[in-house]
C-alpha positions as CSV (number, residue, x, y, z in Angstrom):
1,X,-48.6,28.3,1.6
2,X,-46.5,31.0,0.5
3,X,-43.4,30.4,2.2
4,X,-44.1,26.6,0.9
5,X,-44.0,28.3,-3.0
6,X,-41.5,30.3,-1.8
7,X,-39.3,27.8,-1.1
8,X,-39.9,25.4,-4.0
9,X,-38.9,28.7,-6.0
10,X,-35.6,29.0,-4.3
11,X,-34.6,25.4,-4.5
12,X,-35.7,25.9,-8.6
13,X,-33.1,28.8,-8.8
14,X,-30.6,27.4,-6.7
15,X,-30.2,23.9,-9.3
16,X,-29.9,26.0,-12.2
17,X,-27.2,26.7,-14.3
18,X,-27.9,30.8,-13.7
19,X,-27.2,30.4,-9.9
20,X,-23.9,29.3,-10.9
21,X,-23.3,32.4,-12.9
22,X,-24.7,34.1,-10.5
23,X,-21.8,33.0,-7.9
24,X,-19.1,33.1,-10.1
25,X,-19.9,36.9,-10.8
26,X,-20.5,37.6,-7.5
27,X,-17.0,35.9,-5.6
28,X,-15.1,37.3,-8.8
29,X,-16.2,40.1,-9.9
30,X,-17.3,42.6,-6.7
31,X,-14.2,41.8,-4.2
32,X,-11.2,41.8,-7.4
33,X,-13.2,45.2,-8.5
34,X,-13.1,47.0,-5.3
35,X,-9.6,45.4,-4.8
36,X,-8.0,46.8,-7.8
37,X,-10.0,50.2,-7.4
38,X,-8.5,50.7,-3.8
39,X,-5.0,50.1,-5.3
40,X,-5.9,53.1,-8.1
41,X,-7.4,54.8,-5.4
42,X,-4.0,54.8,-3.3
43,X,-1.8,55.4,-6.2
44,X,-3.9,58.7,-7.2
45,X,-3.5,59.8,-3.8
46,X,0.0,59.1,-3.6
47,X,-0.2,61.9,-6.7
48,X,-1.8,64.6,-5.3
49,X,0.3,64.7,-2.9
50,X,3.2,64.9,-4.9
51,X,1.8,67.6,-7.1
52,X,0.4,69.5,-4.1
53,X,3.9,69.2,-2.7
54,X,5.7,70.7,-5.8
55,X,4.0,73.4,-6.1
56,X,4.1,74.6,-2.7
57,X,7.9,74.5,-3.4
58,X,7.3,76.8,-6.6
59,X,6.9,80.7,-6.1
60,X,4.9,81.6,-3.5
61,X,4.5,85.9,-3.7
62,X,4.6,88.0,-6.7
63,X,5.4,92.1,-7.2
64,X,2.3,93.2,-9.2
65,X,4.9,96.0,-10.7
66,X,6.9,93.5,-12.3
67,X,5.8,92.2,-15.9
68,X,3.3,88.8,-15.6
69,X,2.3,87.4,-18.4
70,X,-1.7,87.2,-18.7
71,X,-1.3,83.0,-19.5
72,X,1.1,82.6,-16.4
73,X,-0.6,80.1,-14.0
74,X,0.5,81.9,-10.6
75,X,-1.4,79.2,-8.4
76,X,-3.1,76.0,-8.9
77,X,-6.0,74.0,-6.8
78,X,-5.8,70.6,-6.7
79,X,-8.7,67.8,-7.0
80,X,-8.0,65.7,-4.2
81,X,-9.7,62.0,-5.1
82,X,-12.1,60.5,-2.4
83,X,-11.4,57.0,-1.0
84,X,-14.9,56.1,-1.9
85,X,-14.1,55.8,-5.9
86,X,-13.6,52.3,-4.7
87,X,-17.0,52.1,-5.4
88,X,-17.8,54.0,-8.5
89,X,-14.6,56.1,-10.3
90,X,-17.7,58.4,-11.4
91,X,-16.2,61.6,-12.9
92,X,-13.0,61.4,-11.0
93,X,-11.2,60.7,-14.2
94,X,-12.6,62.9,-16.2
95,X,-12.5,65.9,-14.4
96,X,-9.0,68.1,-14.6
97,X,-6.3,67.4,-11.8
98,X,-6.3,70.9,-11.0
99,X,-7.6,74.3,-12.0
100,X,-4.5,76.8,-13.2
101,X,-5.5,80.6,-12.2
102,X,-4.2,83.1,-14.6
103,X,-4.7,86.3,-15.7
104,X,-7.2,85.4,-18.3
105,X,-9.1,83.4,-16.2
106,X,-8.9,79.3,-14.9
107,X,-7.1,77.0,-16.9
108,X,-7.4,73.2,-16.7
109,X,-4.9,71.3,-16.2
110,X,-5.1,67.4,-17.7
111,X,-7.2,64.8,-15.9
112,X,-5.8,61.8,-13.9
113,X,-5.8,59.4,-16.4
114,X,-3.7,61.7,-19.1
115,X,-0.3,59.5,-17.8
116,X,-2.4,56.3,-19.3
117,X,-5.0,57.4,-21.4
118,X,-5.6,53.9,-22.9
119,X,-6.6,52.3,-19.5
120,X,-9.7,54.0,-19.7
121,X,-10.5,53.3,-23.6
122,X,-12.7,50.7,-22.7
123,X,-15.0,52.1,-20.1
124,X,-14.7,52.2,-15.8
125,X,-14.9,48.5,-14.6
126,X,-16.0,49.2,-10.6
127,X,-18.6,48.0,-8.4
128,X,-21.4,50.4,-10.0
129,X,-20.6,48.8,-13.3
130,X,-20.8,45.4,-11.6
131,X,-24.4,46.4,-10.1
132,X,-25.8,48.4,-13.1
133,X,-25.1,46.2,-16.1
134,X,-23.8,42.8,-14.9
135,X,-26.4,42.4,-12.5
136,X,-29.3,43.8,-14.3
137,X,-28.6,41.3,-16.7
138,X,-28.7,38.3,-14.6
139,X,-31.7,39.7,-12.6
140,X,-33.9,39.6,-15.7
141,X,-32.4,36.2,-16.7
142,X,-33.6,35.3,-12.9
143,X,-37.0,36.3,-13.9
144,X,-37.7,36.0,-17.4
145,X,-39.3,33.0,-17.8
146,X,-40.8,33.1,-14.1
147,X,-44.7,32.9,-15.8
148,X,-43.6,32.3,-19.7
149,X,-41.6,28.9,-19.1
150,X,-44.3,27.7,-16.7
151,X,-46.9,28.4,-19.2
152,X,-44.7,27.0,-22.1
153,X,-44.8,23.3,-20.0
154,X,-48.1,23.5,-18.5
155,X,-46.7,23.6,-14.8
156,X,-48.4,26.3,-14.1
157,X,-51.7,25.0,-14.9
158,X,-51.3,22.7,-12.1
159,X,-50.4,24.8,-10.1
160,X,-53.3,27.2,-9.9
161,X,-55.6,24.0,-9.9
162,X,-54.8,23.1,-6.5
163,X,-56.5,26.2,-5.2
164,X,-53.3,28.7,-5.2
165,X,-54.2,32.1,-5.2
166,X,-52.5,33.9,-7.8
167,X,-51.3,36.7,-5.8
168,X,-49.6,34.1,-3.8
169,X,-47.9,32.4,-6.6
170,X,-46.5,35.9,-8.2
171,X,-45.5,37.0,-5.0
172,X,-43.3,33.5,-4.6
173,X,-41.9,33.9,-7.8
174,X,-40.9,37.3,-6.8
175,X,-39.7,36.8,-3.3
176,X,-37.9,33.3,-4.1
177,X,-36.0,34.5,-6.9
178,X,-34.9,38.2,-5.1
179,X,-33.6,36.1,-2.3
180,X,-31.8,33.6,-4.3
181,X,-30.1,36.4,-5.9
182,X,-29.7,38.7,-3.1
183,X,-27.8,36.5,-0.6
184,X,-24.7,35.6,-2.6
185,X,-24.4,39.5,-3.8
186,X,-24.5,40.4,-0.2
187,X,-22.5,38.2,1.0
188,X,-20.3,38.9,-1.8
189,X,-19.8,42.3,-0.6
190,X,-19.3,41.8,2.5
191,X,-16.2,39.7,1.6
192,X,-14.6,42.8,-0.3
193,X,-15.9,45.1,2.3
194,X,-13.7,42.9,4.6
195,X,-10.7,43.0,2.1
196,X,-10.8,46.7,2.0
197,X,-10.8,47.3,5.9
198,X,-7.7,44.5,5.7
199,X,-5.8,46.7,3.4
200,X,-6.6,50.5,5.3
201,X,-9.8,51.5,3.7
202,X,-11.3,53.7,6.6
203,X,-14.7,52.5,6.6
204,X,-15.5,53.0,10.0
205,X,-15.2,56.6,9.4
206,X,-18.6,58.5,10.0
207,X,-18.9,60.0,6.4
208,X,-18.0,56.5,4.6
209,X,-20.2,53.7,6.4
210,X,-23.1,55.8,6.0
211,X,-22.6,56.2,2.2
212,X,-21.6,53.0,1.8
213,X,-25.0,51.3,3.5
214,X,-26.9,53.5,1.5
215,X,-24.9,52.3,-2.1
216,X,-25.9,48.8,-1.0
217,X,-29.1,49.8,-0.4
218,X,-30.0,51.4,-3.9
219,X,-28.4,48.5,-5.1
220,X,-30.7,45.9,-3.8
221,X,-33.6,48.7,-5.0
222,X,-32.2,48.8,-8.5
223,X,-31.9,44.9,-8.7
224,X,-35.6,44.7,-7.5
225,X,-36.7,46.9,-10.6
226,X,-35.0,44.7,-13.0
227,X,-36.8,41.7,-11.1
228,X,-40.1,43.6,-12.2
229,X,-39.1,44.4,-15.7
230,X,-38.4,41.0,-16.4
231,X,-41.7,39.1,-14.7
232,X,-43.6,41.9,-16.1
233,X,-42.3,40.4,-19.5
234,X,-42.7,36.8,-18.5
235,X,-46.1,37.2,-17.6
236,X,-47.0,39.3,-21.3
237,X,-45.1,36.6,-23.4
238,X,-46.4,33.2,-24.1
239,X,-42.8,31.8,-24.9
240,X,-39.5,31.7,-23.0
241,X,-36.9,32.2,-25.9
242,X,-39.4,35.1,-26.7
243,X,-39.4,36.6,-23.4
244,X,-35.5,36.0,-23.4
245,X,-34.9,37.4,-27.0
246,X,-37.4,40.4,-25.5
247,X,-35.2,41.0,-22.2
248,X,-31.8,41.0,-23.8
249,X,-33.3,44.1,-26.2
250,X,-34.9,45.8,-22.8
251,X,-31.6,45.7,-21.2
252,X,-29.4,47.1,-24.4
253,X,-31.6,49.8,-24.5
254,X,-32.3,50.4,-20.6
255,X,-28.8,50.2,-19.6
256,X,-26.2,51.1,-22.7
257,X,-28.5,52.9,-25.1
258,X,-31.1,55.1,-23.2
259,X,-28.7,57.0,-20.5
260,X,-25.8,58.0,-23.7
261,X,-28.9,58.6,-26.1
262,X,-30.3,61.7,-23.2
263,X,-26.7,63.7,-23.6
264,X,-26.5,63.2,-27.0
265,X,-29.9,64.5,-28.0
266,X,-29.2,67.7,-25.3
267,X,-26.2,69.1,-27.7
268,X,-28.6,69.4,-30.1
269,X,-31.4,70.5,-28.6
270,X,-29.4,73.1,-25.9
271,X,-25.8,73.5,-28.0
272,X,-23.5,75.3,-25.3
273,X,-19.9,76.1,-25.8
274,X,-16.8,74.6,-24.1
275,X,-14.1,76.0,-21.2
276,X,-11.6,76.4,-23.8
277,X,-13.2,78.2,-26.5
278,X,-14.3,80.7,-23.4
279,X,-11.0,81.1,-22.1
280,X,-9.8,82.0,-25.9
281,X,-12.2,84.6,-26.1
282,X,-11.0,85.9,-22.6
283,X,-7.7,85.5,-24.0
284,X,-8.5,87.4,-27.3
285,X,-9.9,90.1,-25.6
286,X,-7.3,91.0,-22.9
287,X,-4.9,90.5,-26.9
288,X,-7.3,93.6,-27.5
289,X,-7.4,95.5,-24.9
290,X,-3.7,95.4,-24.2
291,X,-3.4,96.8,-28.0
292,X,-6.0,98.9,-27.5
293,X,-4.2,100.3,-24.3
294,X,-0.4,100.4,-26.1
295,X,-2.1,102.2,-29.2
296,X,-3.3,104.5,-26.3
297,X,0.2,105.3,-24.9
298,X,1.9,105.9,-28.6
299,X,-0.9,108.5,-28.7
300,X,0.1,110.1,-25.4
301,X,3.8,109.8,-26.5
302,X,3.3,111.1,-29.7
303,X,1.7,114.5,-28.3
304,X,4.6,115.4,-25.5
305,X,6.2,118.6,-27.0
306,X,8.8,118.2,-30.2
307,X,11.3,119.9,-28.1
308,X,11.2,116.8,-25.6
309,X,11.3,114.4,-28.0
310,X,14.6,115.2,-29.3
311,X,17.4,112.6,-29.1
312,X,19.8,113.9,-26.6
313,X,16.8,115.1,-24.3
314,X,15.0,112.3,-24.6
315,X,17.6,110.1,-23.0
316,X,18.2,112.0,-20.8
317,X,14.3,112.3,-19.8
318,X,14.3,108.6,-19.6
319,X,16.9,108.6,-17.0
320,X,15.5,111.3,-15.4
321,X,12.2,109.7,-15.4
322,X,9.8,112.8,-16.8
323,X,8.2,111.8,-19.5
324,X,7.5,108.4,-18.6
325,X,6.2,109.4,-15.1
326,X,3.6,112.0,-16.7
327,X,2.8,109.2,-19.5
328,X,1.9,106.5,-16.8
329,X,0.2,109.1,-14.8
330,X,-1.8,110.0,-17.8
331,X,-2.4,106.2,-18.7
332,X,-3.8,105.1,-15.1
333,X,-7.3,106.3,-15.5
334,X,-7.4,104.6,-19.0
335,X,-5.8,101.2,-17.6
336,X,-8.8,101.6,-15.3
337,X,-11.6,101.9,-17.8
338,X,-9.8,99.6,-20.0
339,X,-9.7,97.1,-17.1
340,X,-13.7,97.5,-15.8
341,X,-14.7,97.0,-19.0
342,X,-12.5,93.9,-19.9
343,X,-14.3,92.6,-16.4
344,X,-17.8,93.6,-17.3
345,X,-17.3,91.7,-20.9
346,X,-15.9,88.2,-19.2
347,X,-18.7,88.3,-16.4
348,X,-21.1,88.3,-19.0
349,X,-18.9,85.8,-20.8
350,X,-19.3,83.6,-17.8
351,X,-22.9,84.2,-17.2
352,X,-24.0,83.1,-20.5
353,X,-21.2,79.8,-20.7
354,X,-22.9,78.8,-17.2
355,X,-26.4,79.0,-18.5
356,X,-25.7,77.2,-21.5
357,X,-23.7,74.1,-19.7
358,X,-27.0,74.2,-17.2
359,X,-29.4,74.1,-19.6
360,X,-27.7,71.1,-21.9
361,X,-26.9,69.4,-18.5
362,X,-30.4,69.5,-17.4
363,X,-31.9,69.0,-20.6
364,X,-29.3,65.8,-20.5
365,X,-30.4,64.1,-17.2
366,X,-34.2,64.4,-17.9
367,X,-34.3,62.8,-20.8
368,X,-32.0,60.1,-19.3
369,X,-33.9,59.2,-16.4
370,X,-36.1,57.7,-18.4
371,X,-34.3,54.3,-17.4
372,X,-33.3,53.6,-13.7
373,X,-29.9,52.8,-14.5
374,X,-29.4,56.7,-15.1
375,X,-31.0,57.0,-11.8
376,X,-28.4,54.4,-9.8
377,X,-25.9,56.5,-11.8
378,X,-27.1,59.8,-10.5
379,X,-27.2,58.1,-7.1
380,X,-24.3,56.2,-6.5
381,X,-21.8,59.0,-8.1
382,X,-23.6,61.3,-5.8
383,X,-23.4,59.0,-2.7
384,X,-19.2,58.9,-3.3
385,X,-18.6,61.9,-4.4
386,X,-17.2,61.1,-7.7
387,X,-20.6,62.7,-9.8
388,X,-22.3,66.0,-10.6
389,X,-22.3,67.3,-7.4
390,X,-18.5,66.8,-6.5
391,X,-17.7,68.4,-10.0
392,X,-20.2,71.8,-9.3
393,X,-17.9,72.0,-6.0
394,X,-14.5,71.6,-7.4
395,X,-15.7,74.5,-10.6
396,X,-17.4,76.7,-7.4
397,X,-14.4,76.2,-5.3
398,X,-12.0,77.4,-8.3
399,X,-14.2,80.4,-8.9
400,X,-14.1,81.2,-5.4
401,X,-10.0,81.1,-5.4
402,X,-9.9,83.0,-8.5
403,X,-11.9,86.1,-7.5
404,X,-9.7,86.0,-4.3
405,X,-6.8,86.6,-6.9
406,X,-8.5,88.5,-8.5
407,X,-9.1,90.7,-5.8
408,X,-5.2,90.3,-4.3
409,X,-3.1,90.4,-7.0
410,X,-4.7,90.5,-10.6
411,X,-6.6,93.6,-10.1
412,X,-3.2,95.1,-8.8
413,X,-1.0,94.3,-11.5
414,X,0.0,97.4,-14.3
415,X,1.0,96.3,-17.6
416,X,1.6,99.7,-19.6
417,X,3.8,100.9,-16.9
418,X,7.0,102.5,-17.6
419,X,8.7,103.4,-14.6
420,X,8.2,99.9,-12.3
421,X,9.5,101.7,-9.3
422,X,8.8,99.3,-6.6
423,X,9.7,98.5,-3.0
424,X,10.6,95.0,-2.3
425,X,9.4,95.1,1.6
426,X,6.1,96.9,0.5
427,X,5.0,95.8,-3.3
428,X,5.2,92.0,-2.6
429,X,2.1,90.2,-2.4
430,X,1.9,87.0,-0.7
431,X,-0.5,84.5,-3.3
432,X,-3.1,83.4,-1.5
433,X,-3.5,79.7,-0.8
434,X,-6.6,78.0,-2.4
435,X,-9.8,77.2,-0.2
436,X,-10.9,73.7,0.8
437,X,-13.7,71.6,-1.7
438,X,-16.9,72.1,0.6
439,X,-18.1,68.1,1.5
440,X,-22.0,67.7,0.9
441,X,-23.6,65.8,3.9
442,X,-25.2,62.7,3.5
443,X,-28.9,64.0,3.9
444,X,-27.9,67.0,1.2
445,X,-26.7,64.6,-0.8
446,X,-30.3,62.7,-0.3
447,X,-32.3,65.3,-0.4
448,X,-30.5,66.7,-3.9
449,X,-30.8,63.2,-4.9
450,X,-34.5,62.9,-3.7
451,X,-35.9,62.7,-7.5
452,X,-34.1,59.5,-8.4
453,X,-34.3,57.6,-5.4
454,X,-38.7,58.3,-6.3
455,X,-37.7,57.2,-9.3
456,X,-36.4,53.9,-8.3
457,X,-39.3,53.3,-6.3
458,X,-42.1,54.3,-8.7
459,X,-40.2,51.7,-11.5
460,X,-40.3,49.0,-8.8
461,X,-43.9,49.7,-7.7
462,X,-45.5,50.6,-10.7
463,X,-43.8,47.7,-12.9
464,X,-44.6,45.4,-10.7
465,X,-48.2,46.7,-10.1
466,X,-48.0,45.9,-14.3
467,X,-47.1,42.2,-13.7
468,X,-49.7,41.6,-11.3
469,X,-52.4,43.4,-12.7
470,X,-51.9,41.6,-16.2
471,X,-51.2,37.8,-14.3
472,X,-54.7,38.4,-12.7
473,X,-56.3,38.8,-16.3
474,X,-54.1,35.8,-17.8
475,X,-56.2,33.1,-19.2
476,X,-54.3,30.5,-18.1
């Protein structure tokens, strides 16, 4: 009996004008998307290259003795992009091509899309789009008149007449519709999955197929959450243009309110400063100390004998070499407490900027995961490397690089030197190159991804728990 209802559903679906959407979204949409992303994707690596290759051509070892300017960026690492933003561009856009390392700290240098900001004024258009507003959309127009519009002509009555358990019936509109919808989105996907390996993309490699079968299979989870939301309307809603008007306003809020609404209300509730205005105060208080320091050295100038300070003697000193050499002598131990405690001050800088962008970015995702669509976000960035985790890397990985500077060169360099005696074969310090972006494994990434794949299933179970439990007490 149920594959009989099951049936009758699909045939229903399959003569309707929304099965015809349906395929033209599905042939046009997810193989031209994951076309023209691979294109983007080839033409962004094409400029990392180039970048990474120009600056490997730029100068590669620095004399600490000679003068460097605190804002001089004396290395840069690169953000190399991941073939899998076919799939979702994520934060691969918005994140800096690469991370300057200075004196003063990191500096960021513009993001991918500064060449053409005004391609991405409009939003990402890539197969998580696709999956979490195009096809959320047509999975509740699948489903939301699955119990309304039967009610509204009195089919259903009928139905349930001829001894059809109820369960039974639910469970057909349910199954028949997922499948109707499912089979041209797959097969969909295959096709551009095909077009892909046609023009190079490596997806027989053992870190992409993975990732890849697990996208399409939080895809097919998300989808089946929508399917509940929408017969868990039908089946509370006596009318279909009701049940439609009521759908359209779930999805504007599930999908394109909800998940901007949860960052939004975090700046106000955990308000957290920005890179910039850090590295300013960095910046401001190596100004200070450096002042601080040259104010310092007058001081120590101003106290050397009258009788060495005369015109004649004094040039002739400077020559010589003297005075200076007993001034920078006297400076070093004050360039070193000068130095600890411009350290000590940006560490605690640091420390408090990175518990303030935690706090606002956790405060952010919990009160957007109150929709699933957050959720397939959180998951699909995750699963290609384009999202939160990819970005915690890249920052980590530019820390990392700076404190090997730090420890190589920066901590080495004298600015209120001055006598810069120096030997070339001895004083020159080779930059050190930057370290590779650590790759999360597929079950990190699930297991640091655990909460909104539970997610996904408790909206799918417990919504359509809901629809049952409230098509049982329906008085028909």
């Amino acid at each position: 009996m149920l594959l009989t209802l099951i049936q009758k559903e699909m045939m229903h679906h399959i003569l309707s004008v929304r099965f015809v959407a349906l395929l033209v979204m599905c042939v046009l949409l997810i193989p031209l998307t994951l076309l023209i992303n691979y294109r983007n994707y080839q033409q962004d690596l094409v400029d990392y290259q180039e970048a990474v290759k120009l600056a490997n051509i730029e100068e590669t070892t620095v004399n600490p003795k000679m003068s460097l300017e605190p804002e001089i960026e004396v290395s840069k690492l690169f953000l190399k992009p991941t073939p899998l933003s076919v799939f979702a561009k994520g934060l691969g856009d918005s994140l800096p091509s690469y991370l300057g390392m200075t004196r003063n700290g990191i500096t960021q240098g513009p993001p991918s899309t500064f060449s053409s900001p005004l391609s991405q004024l409009l939003g990402h258009l890539d197969f998580l789009f696709v999956v979490g507003t195009v096809f959320s959309l047509l999975a509740l127009l699948f489903t939301f008149d699955a119990v309304a519009g039967e009610r509204e002509a009195g089919t259903i009555r009928i139905t349930l007449s001829n001894a059809v358990p109820r369960d039974l019936f639910l469970w057909s509109k349910l199954i028949g519709g997922y499948l109707v919808f499912v089979v041209p989105f797959l097969v969909s996907f295959l096709f551009g999955l095909l077009l892909l390996v046609w023009q190079g993309f490596p997806l027989g490699e053992s870190d992409v197929f993975p990732r890849v079968l697990g996208l399409t299979a939080i895809s097919l989870l998300y989808i089946g959450v929508f399917f509940a939301i929408g017969t868990v309307i039908s089946t509370y809603l006596d009318s279909a243009k009701t049940a439609l008007i009521v759908v359209f306003t779930v999805w504007v809020f599930a999908v394109l309110i909800t998940p901007r609404v949860g960052f939004l209300a975090a700046k106000v509730i955990a308000p957290a400063r920005t890179s910039q205005s850090v590295y300013m105060q960095k910046k401001t208080m190596r100004d200070d100390f450096d002042a601080a320091l040259q104010a310092e050295k007058m001081k120590i100038i101003m106290e050397t004998p009258a009788e060495e300070m005369s015109a004649a003697g004094h040039v002739a000193r400077v020559i010589a070499g003297d005075v200076l050499n007993e001034v920078d002598e006297r400076m070093k131990p004050l360039e070193e407490e000068y130095r600890q405690k411009f350290q000590e001050q940006t560490d605690k800088l640091d420390r408090d900027y990175k518990r303030e962008t935690a706090r606002q970015e956790q405060v952010g995702e919990t009160l957007s995961r109150i929709t699933p669509t957050s959720s397939l976000i959180y998951l699909a960035t995750n699963l290609t490397q384009t999202g939160k985790r990819k970005m915690n890397n890249y920052y980590q990985a530019g820390e990392r690089y700076y404190d090997m500077l730090d420890e190589d060169l920066f901590s080495k360099i004298v600015d209120h030197a001055s006598m810069r005696m120096y030997n070339p074969e001895t004083d020159i310090v080779k930059i050190t190159q930057p370290p590779a972006l650590a790759t999360i494994a597929l079950g990190e990434t699930f297991r640091q991804s655990a909460v909104d794949v539970l997610l996904l299933f408790f909206f799918a179970v417990t919504l359509t728990t809901v629809a049952f439990l409230k098509f049982f007490r329906l008085d028909i």
